[in-house]
DOTI-155040 format. One record per residue (C-alpha): y, z, x; residue in three letters. Coordinates in pm, whole numbers, plus 50000, padded with zeros to 5 digits. Each point is the difference from the previous one (the first is absolute). Example, Ala and Ser with C-alpha at 12.3 -4.5 7.8 and 13.67 -1.06 7.14 Angstrom:
2
495505078051230ala
503444993450137ser
***
This chain:
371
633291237227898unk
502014988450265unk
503194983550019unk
498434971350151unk
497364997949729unk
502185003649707unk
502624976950158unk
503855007349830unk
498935019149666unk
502805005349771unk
499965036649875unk
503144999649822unk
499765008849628unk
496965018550013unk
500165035249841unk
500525034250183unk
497425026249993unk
500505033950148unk
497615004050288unk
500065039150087unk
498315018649729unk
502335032349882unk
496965022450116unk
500784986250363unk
503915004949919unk
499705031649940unk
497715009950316unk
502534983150182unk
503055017649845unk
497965034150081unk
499404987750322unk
503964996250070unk
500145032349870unk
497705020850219unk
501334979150306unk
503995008449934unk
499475031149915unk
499855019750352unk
503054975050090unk
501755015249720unk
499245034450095unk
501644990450329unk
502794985849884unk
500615032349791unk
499675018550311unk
502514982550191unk
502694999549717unk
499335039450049unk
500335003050352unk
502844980350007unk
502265025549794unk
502145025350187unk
497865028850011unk
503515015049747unk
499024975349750unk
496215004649967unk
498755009649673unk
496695020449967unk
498844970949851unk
500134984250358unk
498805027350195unk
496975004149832unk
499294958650059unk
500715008350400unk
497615028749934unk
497344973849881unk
500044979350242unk
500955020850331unk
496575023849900unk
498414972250133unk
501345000250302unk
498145018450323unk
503785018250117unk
500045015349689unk
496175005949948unk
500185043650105unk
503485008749842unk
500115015049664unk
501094986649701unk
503055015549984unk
501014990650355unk
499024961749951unk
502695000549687unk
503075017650188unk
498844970850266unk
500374970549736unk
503065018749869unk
501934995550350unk
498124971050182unk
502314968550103unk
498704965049980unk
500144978050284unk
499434965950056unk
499174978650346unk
500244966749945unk
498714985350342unk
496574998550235unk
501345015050332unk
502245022349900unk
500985034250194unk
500105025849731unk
500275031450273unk
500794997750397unk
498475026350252unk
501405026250033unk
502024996749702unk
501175031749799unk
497725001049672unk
501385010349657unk
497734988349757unk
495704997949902unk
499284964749927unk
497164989049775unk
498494963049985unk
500034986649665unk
499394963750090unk
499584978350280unk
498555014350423unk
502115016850290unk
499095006250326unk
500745028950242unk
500184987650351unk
499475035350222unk
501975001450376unk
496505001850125unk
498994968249911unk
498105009749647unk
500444986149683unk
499195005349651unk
500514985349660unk
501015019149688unk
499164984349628unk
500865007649655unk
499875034249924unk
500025013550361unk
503595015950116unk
501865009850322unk
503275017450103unk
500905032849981unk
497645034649978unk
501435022449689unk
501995018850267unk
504075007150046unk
499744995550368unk
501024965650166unk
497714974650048unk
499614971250226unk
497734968149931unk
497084994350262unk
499844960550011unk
501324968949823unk
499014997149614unk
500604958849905unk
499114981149695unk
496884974550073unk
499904984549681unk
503264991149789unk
501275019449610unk
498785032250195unk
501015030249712unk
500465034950040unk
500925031649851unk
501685022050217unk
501075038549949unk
502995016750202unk
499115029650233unk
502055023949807unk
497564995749673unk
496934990650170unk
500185035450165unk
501355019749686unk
497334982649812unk
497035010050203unk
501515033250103unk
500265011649609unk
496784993649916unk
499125033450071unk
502565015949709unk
497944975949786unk
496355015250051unk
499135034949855unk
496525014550222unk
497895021749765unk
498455023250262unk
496885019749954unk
498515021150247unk
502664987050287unk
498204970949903unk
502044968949837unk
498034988849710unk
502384976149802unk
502894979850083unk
502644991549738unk
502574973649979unk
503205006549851unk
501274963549783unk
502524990149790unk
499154968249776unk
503374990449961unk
503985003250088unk
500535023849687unk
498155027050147unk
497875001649667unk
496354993750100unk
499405020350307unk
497445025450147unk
496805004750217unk
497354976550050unk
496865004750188unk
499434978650306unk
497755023150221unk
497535030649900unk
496405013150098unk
497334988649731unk
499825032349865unk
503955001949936unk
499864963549835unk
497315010149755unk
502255033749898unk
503274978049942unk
497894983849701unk
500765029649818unk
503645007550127unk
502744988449860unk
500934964250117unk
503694986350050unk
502004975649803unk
499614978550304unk
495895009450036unk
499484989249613unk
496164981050083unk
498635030550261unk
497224999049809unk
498954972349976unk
500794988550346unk
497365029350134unk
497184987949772unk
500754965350160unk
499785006450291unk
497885038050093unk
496624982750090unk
502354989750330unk
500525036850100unk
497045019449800unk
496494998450052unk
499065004049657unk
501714998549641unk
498245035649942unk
502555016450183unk
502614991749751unk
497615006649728unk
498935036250097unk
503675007450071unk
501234986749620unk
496965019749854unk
501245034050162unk
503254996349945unk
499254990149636unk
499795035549926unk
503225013750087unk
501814993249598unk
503464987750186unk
497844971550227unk
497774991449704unk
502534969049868unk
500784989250312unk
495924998550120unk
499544979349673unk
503064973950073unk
497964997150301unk
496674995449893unk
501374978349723unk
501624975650218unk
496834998650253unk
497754988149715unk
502514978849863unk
500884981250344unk
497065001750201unk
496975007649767unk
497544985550259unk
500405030450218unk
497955018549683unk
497724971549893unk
498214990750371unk
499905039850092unk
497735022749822unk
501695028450174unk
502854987749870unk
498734997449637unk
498765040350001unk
503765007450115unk
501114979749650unk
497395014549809unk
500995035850136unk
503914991549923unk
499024986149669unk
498315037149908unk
502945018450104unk
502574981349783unk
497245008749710unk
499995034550093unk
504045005550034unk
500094977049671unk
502394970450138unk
498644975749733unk
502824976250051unk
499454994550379unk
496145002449938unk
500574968949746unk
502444981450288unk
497355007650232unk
497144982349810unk
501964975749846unk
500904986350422unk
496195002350032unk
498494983249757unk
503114967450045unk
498965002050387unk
496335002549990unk
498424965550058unk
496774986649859unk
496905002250286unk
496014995850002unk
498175023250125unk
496074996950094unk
498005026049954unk
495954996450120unk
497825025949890unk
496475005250147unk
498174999749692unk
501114999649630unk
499165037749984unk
502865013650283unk
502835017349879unk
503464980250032unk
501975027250159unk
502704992849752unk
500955012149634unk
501494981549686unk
502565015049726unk
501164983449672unk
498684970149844unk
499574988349603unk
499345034949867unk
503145014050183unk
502304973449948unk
501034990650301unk
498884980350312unk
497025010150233unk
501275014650345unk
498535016250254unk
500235038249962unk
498575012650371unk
498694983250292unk
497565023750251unk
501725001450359unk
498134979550282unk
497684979949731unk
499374964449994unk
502404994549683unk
502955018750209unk
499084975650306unk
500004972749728unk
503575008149922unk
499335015749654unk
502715021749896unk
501365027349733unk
502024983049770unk
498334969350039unk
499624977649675unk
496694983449941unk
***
């Protein structure tokens, strides 16, 4: 009611009740959560960038590596270039809209990169343009001097920026080349490797892959992999349907290699972890299936009964329950399909064999399949 209908009500004395459930609490405690959180990460950042590079722990480089991959000016470099970057780069802050950051014709000494807040180059010609976060200006990665074409100003105020001296910005991007091993082949270059070190101590450091021809990636699966490469594996069978045309190509490569006694371990760990991570590849691909079938004979036949056992134990957790229709013409047809085990065997039915190019194989009826 209104105050005019109830006229002065007296609500003194009356007892308190909470009015916000705790389910509601709670949604808005997560809320407050999920909303500081990217603030916090910021605030992180900034405590790191505004260390002395001296005093930066790898702790706080690998934050600035977090958040400067982001960025579009560091979007081509390397991994290992973007962390002697964060290792070196200077924080700067421009408090004031309006501000001239760099005159015409002014001798340059430093690359700039936007972290917050607009700038805009005004040309001698009569252009403009304005640079955001992420987008940088300055110097080229060269020892030679430099002049600035134009007036760079603030347009908005708490402009931030990161900026790296000439000196380092051209040893940085000068090494990179010590840092990258070419595997040749033909005078052709098939793979590109990236020397890293993980930390200070000098511990954790090798070759990682960052560039190779198809054929090359699907041959590192069985090389040996780098203390800083640990998940190789499992980052080609992620992501190979972007680069190959068909899963088979891996497949018919593990099978041949499978025979050589010093691969055969290695072709299994493979295998193994396919199944095991991505076991749809197998289930929605009858071509697929044969290959498993096929890899399942040959641990049989060279007697590797413990990864035979791994390998049916990950397929029968990652198999999935399905319906399958399957219309015959009259009740005299054959099915296409036949059945092992039941009461008198002591074990479950499952399909034995399913004829190639039949109705129950364009059903989706497979070997191994329980009934």
């Amino acid at each position: 009611a209104t105050e005019s209908e109830m006229g002065d009500v007296d609500l003194t004395g009356l007892p308190e009740a909470p009015v916000d459930s705790e389910d509601e609490e709670e949604e808005e405690d997560e809320d407050i959560d999920r909303t500081s959180d990217p603030l916090l990460g910021r605030d992180v950042v900034r405590e790191c960038l505004e260390k002395e590079p001296a005093d930066k722990t790898d702790d706080d480089i690998e934050q600035l590596l977090e958040f400067m991959h982001q960025l579009p000016a560091f979007a081509n470099m390397t991994m290992s270039v973007r962390r002697e970057l964060c290792s070196v780069m200077i924080f700067e802050v421009v408090e004031q809209a309006g501000a001239i950051i760099l005159e015409d014709g002014q001798e340059l000494d430093s690359w700039y990169v936007i972290l917050n807040g607009t700038v805009e180059i005004s040309y001698p010609d009569g252009k403009s343009e304005s640079l955001c976060m992420g987008n940088s200006f300055g110097i080229t990665p060269s020892l030679d001097k430099q002049y600035m074409n134009g007036v760079v100003r603030t347009k908005v105020d708490d402009c931030q920026f990161v900026c790296i001296a000439q000196q380092d910005y051209w040893r940085i991007l000068n090494h990179v080349e010590k840092n990258t091993h070419k595997v040749e082949e033909e005078g052709e270059i098939v793979m590109v490797k990236e020397h890293r070190e993980l930390d200070r101590s000098g511990t954790r450091k090798g070759h990682i892959v960052i560039k190779a021809t198809p054929e090359r990636l699907i041959m590192h699966l069985i090389e040996e992999h780098s203390i800083v490469d640990p998940t190789y594996i499992e980052d080609f069978l992620l992501t190979y349907r972007t680069f190959l045309t068909s899963p088979l190509e891996v497949g018919n490569k593990l099978l041949e290699w499978f025979t050589v006694d010093s691969l055969r371990d290695k072709v299994t760990r493979v295998v193994l972890l396919w199944v095991n991570n991505h076991f749809n590849d197998f289930e929605g691909d009858p071509a697929m299936t044969r290959f498993l079938e096929e890899f399942e004979k040959n641990l049989e036949d060279t007697k590797m009964k413990g990864h035979l056992r791994l390998l049916n134990i990950a397929c029968a957790a990652k198999a999935k329950w399905r319906q399958i229709t399957l219309q015959k013409p009259s009740r005299d047809s054959p099915l296409f399909f036949s059945l092992l085990g039941g009461s008198d065997k002591g074990f479950g039915i499952f399909v034995e064999t399913v004829e190639m190019g039949s109705k129950a194989a364009e059903a989706g009826l497979k070997r191994g399949d329980q009934v």
